[in-house]
C-alpha positions, 0 to 999 in steps of 0.5 A: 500500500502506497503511502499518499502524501498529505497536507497535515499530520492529522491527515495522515493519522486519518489516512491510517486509522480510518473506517468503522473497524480499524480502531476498534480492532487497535482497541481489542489489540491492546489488551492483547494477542488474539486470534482471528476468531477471537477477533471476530466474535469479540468485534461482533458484526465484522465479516470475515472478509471485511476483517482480514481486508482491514488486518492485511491493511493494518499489516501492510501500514506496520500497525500489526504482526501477524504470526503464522504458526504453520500448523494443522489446523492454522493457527495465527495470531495478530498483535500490535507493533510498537507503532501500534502501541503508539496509538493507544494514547489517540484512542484514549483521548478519542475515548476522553472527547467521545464521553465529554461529548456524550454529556454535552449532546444529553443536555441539549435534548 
């Protein structure tokens, strides 16, 4: 996957982590190595399709390992790379301005 040039850094952040999945798939990483079943029951309405597009993505981008354990039945499992990690402060602060909002918007109803 081609890295597209961007005007701004806030840009660039977007072009990596954008869609439904690809944050809470982060989300999910952080608590720890999961396999691909596991990931998809635990994001509940993910496809299987969808969620090996958007882990092949994440892969591509150095967001995600995935280790293959070349056995009978296959076993893989997906964990974040450092770089990974390093958004984990992002999906806090997402987190912190989602619930900040959530009060602001209750009390205009």
């Amino acid at each position: 996957m081609s890295v597209k040039n961007v005007s701004c850094p806030v840009e660039a952040t977007m072009e990596v982590i954008a869609g439904r999945w690809k944050i809470l798939i982060i989300h999910q990483l952080l608590e720890d190595t999961k396999r691909f079943n596991q990931l998809q029951r635990e994001l509940g309405g993910i496809t299987h399709r969808t969620l090996a597009k958007q882990l092949r993505e994440m892969e591509e981008r150095g967001l995600i390992k995935r280790k293959d354990y070349q056995e009978i039945p296959p076993r893989v499992e997906y964990s974040l790379t450092s770089l990974g990690r390093s958004l984990e402060r992002v999906l806090l602060a997402m987190h912190a301005w989602g619930e900040y909002y959530g009060r602001i918007a209750s009390r205009k109803k």
